[in-house]
CHARMM-style PDB file with segment names, atoms N, HN, CA, C and O in Angstrom:
ATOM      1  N   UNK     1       0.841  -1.173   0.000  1.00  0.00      PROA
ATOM      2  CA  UNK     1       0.000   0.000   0.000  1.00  0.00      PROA
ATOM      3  C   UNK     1       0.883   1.233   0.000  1.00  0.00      PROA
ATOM      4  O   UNK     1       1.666   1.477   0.919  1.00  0.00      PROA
ATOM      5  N   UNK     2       0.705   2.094  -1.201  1.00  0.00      PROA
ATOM      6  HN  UNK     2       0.070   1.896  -1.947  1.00  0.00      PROA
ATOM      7  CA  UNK     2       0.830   3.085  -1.135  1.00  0.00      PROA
ATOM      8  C   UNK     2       0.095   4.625  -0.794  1.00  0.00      PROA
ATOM      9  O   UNK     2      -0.867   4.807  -1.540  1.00  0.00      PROA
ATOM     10  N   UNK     3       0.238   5.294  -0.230  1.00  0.00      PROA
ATOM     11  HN  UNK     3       1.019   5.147   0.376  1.00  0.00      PROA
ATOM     12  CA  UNK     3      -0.656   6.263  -0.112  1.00  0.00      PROA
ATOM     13  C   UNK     3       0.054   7.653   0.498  1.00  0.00      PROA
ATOM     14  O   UNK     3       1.026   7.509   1.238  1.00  0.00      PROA
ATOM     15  N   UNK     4      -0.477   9.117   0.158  1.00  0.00      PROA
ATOM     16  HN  UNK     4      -1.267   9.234  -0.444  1.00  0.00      PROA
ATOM     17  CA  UNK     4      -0.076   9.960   0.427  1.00  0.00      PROA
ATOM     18  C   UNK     4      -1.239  10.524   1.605  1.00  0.00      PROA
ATOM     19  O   UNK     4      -2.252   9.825   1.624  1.00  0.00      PROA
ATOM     20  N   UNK     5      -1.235  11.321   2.278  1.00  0.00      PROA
ATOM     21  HN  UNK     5      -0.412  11.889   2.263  1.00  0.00      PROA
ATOM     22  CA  UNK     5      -2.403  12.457   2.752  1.00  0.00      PROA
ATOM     23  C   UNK     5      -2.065  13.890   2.448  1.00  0.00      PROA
ATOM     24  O   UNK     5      -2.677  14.844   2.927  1.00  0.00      PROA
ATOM     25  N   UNK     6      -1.250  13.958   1.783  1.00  0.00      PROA
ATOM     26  HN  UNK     6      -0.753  13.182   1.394  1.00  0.00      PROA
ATOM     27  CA  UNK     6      -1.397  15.323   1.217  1.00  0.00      PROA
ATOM     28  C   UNK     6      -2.435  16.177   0.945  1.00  0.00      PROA
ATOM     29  O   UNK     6      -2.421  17.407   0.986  1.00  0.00      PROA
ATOM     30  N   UNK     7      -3.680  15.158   0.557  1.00  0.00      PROA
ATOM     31  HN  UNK     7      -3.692  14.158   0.524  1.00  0.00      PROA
ATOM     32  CA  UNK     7      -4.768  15.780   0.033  1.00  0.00      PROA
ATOM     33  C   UNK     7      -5.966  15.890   0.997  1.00  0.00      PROA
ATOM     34  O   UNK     7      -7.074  16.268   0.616  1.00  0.00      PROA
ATOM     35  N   UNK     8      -5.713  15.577   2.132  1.00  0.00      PROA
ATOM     36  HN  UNK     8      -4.813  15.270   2.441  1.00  0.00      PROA
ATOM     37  CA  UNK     8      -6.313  15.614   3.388  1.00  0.00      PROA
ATOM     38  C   UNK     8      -6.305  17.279   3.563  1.00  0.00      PROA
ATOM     39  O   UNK     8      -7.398  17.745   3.884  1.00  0.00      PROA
ATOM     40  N   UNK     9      -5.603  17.891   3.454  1.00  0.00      PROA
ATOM     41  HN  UNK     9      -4.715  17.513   3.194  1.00  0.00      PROA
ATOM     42  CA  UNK     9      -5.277  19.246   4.349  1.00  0.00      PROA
ATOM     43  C   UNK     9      -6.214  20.091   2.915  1.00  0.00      PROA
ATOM     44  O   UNK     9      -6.676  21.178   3.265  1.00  0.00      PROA
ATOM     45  N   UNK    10      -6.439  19.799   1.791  1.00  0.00      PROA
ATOM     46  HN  UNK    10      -6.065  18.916   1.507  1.00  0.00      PROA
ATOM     47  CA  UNK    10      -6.635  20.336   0.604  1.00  0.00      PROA
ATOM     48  C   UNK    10      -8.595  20.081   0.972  1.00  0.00      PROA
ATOM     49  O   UNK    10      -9.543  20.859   1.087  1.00  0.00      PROA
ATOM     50  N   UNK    11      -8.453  18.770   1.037  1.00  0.00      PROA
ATOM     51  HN  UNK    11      -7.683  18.138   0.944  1.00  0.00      PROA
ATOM     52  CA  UNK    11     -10.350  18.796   1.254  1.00  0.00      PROA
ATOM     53  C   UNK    11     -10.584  19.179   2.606  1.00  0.00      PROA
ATOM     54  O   UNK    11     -11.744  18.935   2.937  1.00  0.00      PROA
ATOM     55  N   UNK    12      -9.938  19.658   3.442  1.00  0.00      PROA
ATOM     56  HN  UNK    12      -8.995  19.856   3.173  1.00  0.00      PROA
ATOM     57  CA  UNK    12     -10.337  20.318   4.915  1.00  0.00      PROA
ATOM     58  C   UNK    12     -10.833  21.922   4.658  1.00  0.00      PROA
ATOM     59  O   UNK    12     -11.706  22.729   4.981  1.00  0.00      PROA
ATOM     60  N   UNK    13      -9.615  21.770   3.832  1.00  0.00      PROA
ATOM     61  HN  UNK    13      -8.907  21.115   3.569  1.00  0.00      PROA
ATOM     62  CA  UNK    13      -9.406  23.538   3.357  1.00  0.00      PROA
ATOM     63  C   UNK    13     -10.878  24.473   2.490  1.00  0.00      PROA
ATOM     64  O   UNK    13     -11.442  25.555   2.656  1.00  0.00      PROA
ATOM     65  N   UNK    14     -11.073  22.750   1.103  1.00  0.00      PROA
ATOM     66  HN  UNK    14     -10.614  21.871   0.969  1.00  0.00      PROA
ATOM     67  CA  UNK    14     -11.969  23.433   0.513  1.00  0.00      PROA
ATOM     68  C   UNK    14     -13.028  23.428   0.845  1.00  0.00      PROA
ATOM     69  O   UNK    14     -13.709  24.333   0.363  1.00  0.00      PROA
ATOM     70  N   UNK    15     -13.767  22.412   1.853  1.00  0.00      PROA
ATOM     71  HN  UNK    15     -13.214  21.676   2.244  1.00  0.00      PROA
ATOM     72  CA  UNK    15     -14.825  22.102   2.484  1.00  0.00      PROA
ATOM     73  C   UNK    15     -15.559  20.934   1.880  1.00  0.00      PROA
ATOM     74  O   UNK    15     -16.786  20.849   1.832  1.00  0.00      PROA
ATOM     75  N   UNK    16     -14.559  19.886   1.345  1.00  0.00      PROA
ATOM     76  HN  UNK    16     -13.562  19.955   1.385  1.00  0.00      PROA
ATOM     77  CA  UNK    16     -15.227  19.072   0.140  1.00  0.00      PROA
ATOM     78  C   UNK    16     -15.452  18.412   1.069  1.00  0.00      PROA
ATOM     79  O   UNK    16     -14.730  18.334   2.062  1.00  0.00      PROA
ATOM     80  N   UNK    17     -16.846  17.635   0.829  1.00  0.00      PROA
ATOM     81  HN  UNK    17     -17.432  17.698   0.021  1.00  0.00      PROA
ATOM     82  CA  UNK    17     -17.733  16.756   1.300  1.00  0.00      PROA
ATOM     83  C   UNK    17     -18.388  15.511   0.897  1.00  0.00      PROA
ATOM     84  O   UNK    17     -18.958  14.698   1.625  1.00  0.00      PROA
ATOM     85  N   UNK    18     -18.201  15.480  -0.537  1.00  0.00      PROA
ATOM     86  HN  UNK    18     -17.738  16.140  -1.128  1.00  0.00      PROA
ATOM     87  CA  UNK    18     -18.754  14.538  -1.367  1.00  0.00      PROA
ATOM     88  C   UNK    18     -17.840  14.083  -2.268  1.00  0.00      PROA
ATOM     89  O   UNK    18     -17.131  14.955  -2.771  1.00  0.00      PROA
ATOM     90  N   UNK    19     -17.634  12.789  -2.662  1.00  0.00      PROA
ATOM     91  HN  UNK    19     -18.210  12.081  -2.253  1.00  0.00      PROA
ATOM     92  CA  UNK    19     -16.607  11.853  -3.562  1.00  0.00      PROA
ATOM     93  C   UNK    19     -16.899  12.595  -4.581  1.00  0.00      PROA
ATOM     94  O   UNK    19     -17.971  13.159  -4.800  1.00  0.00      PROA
ATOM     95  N   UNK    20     -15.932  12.600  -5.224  1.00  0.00      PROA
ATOM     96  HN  UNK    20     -15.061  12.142  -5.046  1.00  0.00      PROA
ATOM     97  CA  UNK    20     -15.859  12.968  -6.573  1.00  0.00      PROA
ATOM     98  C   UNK    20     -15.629  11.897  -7.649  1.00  0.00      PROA
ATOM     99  O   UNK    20     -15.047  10.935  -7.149  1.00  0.00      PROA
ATOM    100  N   UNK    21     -15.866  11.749  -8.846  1.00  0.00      PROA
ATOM    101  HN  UNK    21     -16.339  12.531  -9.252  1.00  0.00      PROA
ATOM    102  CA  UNK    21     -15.247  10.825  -9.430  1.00  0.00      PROA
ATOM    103  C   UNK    21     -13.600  11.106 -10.244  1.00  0.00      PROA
ATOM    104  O   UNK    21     -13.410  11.882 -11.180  1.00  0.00      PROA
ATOM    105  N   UNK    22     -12.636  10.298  -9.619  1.00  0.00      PROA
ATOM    106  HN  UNK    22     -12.791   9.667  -8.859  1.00  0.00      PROA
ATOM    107  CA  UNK    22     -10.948  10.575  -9.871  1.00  0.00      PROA
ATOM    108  C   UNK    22     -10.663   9.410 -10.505  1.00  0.00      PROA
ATOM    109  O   UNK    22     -11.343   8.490 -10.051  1.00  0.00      PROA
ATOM    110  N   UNK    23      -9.843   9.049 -11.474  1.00  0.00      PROA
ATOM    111  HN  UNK    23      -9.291   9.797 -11.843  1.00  0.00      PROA
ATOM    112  CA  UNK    23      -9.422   8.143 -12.401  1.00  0.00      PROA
ATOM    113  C   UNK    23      -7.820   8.362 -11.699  1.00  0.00      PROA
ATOM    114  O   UNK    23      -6.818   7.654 -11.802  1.00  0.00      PROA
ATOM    115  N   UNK    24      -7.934   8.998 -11.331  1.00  0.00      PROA
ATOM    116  HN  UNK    24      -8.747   9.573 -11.248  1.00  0.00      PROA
ATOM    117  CA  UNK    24      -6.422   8.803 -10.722  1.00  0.00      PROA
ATOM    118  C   UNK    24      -5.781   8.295  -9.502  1.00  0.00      PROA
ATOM    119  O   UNK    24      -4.669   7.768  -9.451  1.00  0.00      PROA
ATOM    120  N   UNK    25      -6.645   8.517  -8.454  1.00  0.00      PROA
ATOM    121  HN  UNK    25      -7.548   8.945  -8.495  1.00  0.00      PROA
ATOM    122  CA  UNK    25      -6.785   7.152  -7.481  1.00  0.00      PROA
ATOM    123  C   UNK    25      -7.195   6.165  -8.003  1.00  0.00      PROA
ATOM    124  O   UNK    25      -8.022   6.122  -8.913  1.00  0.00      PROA
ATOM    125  N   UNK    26      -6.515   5.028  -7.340  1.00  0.00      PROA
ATOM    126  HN  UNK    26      -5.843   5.063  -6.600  1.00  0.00      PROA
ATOM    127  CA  UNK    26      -7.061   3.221  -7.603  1.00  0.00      PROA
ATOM    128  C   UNK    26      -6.419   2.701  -6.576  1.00  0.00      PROA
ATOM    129  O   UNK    26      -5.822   3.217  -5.632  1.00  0.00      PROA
ATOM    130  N   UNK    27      -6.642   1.487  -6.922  1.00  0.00      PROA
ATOM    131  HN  UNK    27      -7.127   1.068  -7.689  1.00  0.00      PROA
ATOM    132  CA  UNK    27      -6.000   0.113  -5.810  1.00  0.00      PROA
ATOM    133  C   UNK    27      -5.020  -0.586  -6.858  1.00  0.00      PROA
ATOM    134  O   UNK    27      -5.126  -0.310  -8.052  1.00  0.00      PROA
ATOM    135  N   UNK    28      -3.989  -1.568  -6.363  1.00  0.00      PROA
ATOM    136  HN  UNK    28      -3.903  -1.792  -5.393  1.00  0.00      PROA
ATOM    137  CA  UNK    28      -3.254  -1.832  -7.166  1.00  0.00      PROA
ATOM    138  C   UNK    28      -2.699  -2.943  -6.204  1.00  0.00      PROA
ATOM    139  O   UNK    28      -2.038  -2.665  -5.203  1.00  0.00      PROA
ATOM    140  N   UNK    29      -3.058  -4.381  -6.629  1.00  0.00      PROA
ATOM    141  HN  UNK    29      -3.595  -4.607  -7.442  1.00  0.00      PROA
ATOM    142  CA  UNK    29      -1.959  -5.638  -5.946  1.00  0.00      PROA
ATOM    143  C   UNK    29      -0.194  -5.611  -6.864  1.00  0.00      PROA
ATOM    144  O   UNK    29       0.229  -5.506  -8.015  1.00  0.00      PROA
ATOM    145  N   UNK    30       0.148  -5.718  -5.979  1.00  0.00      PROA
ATOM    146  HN  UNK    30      -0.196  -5.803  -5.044  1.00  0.00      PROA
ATOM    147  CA  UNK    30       2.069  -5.654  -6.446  1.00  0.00      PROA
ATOM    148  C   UNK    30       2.002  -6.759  -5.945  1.00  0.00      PROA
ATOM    149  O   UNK    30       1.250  -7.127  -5.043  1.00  0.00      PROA
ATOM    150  N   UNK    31       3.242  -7.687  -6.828  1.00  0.00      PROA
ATOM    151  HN  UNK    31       3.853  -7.388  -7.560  1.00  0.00      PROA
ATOM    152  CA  UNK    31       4.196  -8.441  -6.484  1.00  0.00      PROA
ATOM    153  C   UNK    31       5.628  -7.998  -6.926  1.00  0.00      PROA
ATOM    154  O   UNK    31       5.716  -7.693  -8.115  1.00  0.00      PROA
ATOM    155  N   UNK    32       6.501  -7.931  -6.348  1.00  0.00      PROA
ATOM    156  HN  UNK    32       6.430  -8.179  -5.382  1.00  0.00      PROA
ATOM    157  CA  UNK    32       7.969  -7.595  -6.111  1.00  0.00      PROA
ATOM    158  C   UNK    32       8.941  -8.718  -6.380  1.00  0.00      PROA
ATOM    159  O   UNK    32       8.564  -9.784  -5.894  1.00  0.00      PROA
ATOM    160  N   UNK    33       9.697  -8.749  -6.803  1.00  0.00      PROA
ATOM    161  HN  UNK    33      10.003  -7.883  -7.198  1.00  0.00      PROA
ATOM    162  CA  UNK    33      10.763  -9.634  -6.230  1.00  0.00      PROA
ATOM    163  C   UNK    33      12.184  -8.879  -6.487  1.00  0.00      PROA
ATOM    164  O   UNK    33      12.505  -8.253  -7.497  1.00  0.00      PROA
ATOM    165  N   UNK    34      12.755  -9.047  -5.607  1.00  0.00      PROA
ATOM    166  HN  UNK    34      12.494  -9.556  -4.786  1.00  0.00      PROA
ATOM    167  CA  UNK    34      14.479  -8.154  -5.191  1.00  0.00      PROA
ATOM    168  C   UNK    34      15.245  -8.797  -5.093  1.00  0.00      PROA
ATOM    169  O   UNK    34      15.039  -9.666  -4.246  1.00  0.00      PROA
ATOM    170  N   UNK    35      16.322  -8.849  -5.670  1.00  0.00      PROA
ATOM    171  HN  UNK    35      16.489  -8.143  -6.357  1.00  0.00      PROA
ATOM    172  CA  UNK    35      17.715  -9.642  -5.596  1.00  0.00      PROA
ATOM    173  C   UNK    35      18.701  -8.775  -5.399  1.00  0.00      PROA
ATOM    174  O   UNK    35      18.540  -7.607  -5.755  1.00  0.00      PROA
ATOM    175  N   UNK    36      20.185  -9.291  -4.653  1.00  0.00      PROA
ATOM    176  HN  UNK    36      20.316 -10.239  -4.364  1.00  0.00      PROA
ATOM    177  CA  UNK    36      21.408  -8.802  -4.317  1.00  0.00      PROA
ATOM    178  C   UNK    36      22.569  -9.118  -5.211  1.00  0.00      PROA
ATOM    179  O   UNK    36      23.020 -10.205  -4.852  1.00  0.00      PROA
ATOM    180  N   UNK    37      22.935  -8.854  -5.760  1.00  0.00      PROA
ATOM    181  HN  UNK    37      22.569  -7.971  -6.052  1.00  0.00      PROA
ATOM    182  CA  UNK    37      23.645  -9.344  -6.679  1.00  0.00      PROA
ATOM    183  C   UNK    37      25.212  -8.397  -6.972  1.00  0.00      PROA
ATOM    184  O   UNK    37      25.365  -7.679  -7.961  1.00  0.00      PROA
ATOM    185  N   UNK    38      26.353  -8.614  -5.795  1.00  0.00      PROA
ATOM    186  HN  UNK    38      26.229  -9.197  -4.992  1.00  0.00      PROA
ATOM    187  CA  UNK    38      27.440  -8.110  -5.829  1.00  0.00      PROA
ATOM    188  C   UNK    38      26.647  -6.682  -5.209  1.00  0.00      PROA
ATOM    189  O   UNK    38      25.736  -6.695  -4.381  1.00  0.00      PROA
ATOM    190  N   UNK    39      27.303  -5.378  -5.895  1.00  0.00      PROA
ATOM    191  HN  UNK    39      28.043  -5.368  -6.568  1.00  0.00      PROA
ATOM    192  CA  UNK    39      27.138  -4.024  -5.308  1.00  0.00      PROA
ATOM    193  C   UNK    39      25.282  -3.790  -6.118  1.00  0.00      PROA
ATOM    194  O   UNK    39      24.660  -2.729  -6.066  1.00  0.00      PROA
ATOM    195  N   UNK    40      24.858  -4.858  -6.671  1.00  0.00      PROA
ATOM    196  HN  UNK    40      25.363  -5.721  -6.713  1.00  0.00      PROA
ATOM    197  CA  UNK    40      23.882  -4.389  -7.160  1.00  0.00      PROA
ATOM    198  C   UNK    40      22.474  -4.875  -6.956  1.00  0.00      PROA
ATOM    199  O   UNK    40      22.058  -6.031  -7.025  1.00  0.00      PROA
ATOM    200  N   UNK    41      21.794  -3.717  -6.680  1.00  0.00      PROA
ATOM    201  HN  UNK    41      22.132  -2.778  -6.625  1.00  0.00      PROA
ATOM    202  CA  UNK    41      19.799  -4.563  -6.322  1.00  0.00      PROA
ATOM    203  C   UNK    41      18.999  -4.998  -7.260  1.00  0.00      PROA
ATOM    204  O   UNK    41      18.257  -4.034  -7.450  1.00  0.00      PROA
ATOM    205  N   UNK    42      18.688  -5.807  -7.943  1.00  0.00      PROA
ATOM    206  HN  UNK    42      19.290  -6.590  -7.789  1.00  0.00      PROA
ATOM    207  CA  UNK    42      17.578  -5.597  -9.029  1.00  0.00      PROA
ATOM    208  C   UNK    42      16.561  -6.206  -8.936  1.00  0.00      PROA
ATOM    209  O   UNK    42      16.656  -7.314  -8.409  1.00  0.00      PROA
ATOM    210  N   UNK    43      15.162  -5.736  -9.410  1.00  0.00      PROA
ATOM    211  HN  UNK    43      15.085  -4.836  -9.839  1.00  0.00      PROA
ATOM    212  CA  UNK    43      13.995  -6.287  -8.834  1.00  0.00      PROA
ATOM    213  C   UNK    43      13.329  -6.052 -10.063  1.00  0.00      PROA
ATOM    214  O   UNK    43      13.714  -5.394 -11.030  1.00  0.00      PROA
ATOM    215  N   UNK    44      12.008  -6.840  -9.848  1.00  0.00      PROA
ATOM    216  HN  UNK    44      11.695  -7.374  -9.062  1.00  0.00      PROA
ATOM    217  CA  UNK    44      10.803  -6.506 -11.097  1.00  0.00      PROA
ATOM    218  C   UNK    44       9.976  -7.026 -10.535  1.00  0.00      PROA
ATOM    219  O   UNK    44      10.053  -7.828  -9.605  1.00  0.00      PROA
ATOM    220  N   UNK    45       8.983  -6.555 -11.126  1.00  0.00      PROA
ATOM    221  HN  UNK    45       8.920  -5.903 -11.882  1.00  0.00      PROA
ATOM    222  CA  UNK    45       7.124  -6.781 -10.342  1.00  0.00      PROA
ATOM    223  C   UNK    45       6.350  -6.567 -11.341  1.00  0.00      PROA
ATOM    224  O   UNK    45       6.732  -5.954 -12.338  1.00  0.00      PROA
ATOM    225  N   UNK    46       4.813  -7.188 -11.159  1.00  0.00      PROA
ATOM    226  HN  UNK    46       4.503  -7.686 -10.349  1.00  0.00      PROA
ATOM    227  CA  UNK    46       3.831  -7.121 -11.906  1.00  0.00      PROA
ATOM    228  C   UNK    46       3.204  -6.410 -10.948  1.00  0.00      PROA
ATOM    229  O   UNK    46       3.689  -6.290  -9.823  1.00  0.00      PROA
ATOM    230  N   UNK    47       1.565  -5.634 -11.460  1.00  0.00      PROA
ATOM    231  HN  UNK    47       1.170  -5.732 -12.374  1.00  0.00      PROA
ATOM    232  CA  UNK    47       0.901  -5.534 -11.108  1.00  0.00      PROA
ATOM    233  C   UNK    47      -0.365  -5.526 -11.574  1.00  0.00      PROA
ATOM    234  O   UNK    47      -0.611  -5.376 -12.771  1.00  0.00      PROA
ATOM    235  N   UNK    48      -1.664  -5.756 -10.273  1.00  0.00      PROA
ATOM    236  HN  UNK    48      -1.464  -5.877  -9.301  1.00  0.00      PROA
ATOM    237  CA  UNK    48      -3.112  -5.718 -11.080  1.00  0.00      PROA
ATOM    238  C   UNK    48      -3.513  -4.847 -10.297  1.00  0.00      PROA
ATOM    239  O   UNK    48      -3.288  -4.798  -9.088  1.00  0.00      PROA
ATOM    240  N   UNK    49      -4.328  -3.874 -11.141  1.00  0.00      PROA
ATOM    241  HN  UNK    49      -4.511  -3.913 -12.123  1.00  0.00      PROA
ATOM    242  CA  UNK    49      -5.257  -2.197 -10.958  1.00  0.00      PROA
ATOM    243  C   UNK    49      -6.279  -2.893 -10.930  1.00  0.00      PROA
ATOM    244  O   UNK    49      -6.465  -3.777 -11.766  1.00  0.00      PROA
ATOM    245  N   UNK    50      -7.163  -2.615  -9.930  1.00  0.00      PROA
ATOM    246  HN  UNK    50      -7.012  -1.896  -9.251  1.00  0.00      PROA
ATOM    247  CA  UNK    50      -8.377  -2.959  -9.407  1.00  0.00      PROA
ATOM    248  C   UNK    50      -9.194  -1.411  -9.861  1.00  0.00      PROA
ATOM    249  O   UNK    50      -9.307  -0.459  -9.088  1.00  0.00      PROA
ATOM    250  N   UNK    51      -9.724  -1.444 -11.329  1.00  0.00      PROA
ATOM    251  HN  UNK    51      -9.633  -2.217 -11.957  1.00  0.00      PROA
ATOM    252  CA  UNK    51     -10.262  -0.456 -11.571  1.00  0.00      PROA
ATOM    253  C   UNK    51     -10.722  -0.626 -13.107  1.00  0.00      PROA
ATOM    254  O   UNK    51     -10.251  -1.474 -13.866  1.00  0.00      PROA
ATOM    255  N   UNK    52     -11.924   0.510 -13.515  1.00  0.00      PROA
ATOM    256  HN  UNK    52     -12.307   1.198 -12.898  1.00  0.00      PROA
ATOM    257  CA  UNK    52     -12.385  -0.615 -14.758  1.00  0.00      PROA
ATOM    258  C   UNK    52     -11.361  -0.264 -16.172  1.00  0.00      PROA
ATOM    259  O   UNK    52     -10.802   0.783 -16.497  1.00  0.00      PROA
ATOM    260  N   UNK    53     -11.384  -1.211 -16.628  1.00  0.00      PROA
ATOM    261  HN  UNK    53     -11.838  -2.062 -16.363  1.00  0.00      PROA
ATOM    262  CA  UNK    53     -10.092  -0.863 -17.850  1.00  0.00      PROA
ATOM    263  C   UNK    53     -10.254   0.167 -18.679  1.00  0.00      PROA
ATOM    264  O   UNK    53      -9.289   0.589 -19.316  1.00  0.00      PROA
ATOM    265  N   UNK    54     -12.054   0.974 -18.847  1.00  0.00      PROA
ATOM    266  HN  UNK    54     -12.838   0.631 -18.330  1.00  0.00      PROA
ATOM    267  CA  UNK    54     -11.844   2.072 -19.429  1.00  0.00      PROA
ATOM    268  C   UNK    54     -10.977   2.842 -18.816  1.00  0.00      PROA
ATOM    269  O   UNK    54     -10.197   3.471 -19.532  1.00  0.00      PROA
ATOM    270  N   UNK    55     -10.882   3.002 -17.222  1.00  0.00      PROA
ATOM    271  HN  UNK    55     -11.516   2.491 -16.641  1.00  0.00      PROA
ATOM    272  CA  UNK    55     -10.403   4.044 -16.613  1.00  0.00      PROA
ATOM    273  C   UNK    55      -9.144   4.182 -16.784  1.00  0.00      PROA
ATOM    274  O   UNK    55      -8.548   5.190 -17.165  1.00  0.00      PROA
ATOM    275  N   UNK    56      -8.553   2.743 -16.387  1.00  0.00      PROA
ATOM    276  HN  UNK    56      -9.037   1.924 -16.077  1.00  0.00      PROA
ATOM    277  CA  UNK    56      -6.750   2.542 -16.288  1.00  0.00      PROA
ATOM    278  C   UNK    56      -6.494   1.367 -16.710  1.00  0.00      PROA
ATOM    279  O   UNK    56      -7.358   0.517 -16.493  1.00  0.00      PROA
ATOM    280  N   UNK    57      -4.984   0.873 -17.586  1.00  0.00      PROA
ATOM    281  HN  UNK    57      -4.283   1.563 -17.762  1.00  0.00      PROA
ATOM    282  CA  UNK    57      -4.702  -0.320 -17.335  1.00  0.00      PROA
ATOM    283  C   UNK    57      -4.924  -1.259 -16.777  1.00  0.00      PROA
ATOM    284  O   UNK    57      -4.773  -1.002 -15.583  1.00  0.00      PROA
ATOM    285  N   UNK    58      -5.305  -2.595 -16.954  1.00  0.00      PROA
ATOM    286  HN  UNK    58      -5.427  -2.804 -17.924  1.00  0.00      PROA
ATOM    287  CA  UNK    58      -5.136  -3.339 -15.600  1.00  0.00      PROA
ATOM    288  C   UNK    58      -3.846  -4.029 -15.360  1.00  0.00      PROA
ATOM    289  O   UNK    58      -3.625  -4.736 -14.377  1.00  0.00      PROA
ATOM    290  N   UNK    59      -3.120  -3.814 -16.189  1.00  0.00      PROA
ATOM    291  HN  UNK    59      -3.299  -3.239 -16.988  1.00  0.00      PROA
ATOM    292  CA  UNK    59      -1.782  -4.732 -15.294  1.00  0.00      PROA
ATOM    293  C   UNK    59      -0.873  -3.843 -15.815  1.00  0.00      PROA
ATOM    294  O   UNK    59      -0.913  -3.297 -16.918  1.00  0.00      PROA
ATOM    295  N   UNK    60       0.154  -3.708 -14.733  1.00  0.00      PROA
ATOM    296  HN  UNK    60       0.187  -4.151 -13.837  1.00  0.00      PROA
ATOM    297  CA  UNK    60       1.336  -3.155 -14.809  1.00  0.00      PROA
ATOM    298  C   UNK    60       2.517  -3.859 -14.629  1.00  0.00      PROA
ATOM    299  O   UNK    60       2.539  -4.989 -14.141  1.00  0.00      PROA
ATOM    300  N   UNK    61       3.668  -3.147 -15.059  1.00  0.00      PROA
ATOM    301  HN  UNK    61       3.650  -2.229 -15.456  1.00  0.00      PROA
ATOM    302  CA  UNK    61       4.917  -4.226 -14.873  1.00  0.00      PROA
ATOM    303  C   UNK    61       6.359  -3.295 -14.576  1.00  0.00      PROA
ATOM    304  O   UNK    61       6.470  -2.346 -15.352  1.00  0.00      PROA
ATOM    305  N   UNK    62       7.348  -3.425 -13.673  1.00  0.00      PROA
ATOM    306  HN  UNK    62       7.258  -4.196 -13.043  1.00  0.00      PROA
ATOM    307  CA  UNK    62       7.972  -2.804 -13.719  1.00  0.00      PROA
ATOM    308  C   UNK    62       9.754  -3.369 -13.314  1.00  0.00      PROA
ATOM    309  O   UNK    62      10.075  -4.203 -12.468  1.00  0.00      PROA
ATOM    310  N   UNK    63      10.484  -2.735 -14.061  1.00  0.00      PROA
ATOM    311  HN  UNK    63      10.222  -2.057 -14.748  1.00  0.00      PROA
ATOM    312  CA  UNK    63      11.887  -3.563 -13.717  1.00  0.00      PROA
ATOM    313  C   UNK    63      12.985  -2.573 -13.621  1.00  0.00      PROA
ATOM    314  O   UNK    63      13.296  -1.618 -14.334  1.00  0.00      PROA
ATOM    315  N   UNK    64      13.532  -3.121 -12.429  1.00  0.00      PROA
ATOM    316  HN  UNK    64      13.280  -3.896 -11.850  1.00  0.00      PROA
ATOM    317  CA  UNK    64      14.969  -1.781 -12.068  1.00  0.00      PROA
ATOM    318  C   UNK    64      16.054  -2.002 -11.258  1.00  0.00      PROA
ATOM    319  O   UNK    64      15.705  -2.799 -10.387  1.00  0.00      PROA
ATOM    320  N   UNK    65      17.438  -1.616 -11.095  1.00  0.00      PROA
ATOM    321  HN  UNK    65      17.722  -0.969 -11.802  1.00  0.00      PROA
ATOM    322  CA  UNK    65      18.815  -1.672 -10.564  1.00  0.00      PROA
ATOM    323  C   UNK    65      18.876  -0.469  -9.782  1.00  0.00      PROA
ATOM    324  O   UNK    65      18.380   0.606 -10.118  1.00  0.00      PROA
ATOM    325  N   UNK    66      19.543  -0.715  -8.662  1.00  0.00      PROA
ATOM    326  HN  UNK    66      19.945  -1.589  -8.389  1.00  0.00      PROA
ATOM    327  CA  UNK    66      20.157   0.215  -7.926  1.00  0.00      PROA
ATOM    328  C   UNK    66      22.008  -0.306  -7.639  1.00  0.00      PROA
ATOM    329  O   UNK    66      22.505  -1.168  -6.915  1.00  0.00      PROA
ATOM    330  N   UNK    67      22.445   0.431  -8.342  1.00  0.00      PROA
ATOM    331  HN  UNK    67      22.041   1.131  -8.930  1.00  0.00      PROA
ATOM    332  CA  UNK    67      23.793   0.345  -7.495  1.00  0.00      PROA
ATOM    333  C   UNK    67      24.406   0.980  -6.141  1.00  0.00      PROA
ATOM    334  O   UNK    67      24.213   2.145  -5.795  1.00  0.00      PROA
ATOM    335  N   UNK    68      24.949   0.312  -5.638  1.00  0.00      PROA
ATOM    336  HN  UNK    68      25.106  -0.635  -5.918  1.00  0.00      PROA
ATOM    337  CA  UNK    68      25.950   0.980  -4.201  1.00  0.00      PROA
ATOM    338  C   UNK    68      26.825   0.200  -3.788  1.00  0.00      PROA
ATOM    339  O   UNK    68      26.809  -0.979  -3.433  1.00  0.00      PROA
ATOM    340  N   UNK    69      27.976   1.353  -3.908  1.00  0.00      PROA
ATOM    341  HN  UNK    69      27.989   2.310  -4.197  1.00  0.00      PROA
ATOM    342  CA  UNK    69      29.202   0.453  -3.807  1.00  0.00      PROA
ATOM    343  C   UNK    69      29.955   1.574  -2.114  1.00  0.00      PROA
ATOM    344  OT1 UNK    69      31.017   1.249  -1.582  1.00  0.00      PROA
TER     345      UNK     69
END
């Protein structure tokens, strides 16, 4: 789970009261997997968007290295 409240202080402010409809919030199951490999991290994950496919994708995928030496 990811999540910010940034936008907490924004609907206090404006007096919003009622959902709106946002395509930009969703839900999203991740799977991860991370490996060590010498000075280096690398991982990749899928994911499924719990949201209707007009709105967003439903699956995502993502792959990446971090070095530190």
């Amino acid at each position: 789970h990811i999540s910010s409240h940034l936008g907490d202080d924004f609907i206090y402010r404006n007096r919003i009261t009622a959902p709106t409809p946002n395509s930009v919030n969703y839900e999203q199951f991740d799977v991860t997997y991370s490996r060590m490999y010498r000075d280096w991290r690398l991982y990749g994950g899928l994911g499924l968007t719990i949201r209707k496919k007009e709105e967003r994708d439903l699956l995502a995928a993502q792959l990446g290295a971090w070095y530190r030496k």
